[in-house]
C-alpha positions in Angstrom: 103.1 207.7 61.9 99.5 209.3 61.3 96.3 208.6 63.0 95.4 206.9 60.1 98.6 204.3 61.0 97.9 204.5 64.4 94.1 203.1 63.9 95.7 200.2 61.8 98.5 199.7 64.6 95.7 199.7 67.5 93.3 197.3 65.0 96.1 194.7 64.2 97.0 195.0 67.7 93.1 194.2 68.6 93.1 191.5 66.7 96.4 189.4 67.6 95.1 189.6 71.4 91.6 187.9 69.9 93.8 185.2 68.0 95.5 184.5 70.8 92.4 184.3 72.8 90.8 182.3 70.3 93.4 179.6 70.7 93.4 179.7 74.3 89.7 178.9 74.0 90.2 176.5 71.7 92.4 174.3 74.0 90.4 174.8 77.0 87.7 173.5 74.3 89.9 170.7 73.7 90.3 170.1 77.3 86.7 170.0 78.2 85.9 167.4 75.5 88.1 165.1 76.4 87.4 165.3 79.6 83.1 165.2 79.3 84.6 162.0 76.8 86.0 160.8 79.8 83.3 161.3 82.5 80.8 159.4 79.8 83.4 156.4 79.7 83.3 156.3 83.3 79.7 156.7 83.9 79.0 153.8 80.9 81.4 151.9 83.3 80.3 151.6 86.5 77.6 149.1 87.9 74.3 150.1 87.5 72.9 152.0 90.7 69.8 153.6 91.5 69.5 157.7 90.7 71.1 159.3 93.7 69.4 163.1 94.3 72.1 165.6 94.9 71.2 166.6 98.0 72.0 163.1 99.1 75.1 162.3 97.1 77.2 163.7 100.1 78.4 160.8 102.1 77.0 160.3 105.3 77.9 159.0 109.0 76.1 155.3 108.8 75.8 153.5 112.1 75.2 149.8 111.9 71.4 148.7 112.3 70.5 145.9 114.2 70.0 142.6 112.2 66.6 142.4 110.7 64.2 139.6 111.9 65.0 137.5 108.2 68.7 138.3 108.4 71.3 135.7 109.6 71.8 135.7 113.7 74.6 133.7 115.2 75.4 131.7 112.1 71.3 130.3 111.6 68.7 131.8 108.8 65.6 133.0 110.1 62.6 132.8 107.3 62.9 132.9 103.6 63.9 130.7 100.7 67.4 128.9 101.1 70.1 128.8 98.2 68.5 126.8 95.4 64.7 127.3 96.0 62.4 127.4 93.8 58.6 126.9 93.2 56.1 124.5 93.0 56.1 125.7 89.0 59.2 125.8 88.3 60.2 122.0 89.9 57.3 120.7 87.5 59.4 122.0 84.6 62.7 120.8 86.2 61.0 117.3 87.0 59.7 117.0 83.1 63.0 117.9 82.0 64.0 115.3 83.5 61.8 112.9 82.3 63.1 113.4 78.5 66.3 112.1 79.7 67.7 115.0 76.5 69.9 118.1 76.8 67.3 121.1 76.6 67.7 124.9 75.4 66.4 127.8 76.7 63.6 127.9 74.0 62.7 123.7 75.0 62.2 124.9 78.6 60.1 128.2 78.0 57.8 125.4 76.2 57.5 123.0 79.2 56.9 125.8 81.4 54.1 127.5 78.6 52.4 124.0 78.6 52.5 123.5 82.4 50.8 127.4 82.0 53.8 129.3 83.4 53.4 132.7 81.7 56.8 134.0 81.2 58.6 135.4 78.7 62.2 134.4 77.1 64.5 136.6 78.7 63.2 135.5 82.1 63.1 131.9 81.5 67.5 132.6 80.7 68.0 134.8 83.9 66.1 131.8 85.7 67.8 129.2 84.2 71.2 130.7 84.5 70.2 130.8 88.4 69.2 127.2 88.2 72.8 126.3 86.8 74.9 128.3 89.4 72.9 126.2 92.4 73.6 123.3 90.9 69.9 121.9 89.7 70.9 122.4 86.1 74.1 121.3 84.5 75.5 122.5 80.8 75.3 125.6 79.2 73.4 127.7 75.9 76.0 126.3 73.3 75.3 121.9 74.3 72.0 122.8 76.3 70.6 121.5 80.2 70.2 118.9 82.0 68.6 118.4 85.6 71.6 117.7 87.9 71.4 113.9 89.7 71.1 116.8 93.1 68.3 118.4 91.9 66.4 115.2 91.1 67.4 113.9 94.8 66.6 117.1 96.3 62.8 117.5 94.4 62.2 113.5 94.7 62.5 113.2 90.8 64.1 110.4 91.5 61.9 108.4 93.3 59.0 109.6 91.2 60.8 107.4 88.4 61.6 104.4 90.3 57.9 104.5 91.0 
């Protein structure tokens, strides 16, 4: 064996320990994509939370604070709205609602409240009506429509606006 071989040797040589590093870069490469794949899935996943810094991602010792003046204190509320409140606006809509004596849909009750001259738009008229259903003033759903609950109309005094 010349140099001339011994070049060739040294170059085939060269070039088998780059394959072989080229497919051990190419799993790793694998590795990572799956695994960025499944860091995204994870991350589309989870509730939505507000941006945490990184200097305060670290978990932290948390002592207990006393109860805040509006919080709950031996069982009884302490200022604020109860369950099931809402405005002076919003019972106006519920109460001529009620009047048609008809199921309504979303789009029926962003009307009352544009004529009554609530300014809101669609999307919070749902969020708000949806809230309405799970306290019990409105009854149904999107597909057959609302109705004002026979509770809401005691609770407001629908009711006795009628019989007057």
């Amino acid at each position: 064996m010349d140099r001339l071989d011994q070049l060739i040797a040294d170059k085939q040589a060269e070039l088998q320990g780059l394959q072989e590093q080229i497919a051990s870069l190419g799993e790793k490469h694998e590795r990572a994509l799956i695994e960025l794949e499944t860091l995204k899935a994870a991350a589309a996943a989870r509730p939505a939370t507000p941006a945490v810094s990184s200097a305060s991602a670290a978990p932290k010792a948390v002592a207990k604070a006393a109860p805040k003046a509006k919080e709950r204190t031996n069982g009884k509320r302490k200022g604020g709205r109860s369950a099931g409140d809402i405005s002076h606006e919003w019972r106006k809509v519920l109460a001529t609602a009620q009047a048609l004596h008809r199921r309504l849909s979303y789009t029926d009750l962003h009307e009352i409240a544009a004529q009554l001259g609530i300014k809101t738009k669609m999307p919070n008229v749902r969020e708000r009506v949806r809230t309405m259903a799970e306290n019990s003033l409105l009854a149904g759903n999107a597909e057959i429509g609302f109705l004002v609950t026979a509770e809401a109309a005691r609770r407001f005094g629908f009711d006795k606006a009628q019989a007057a």
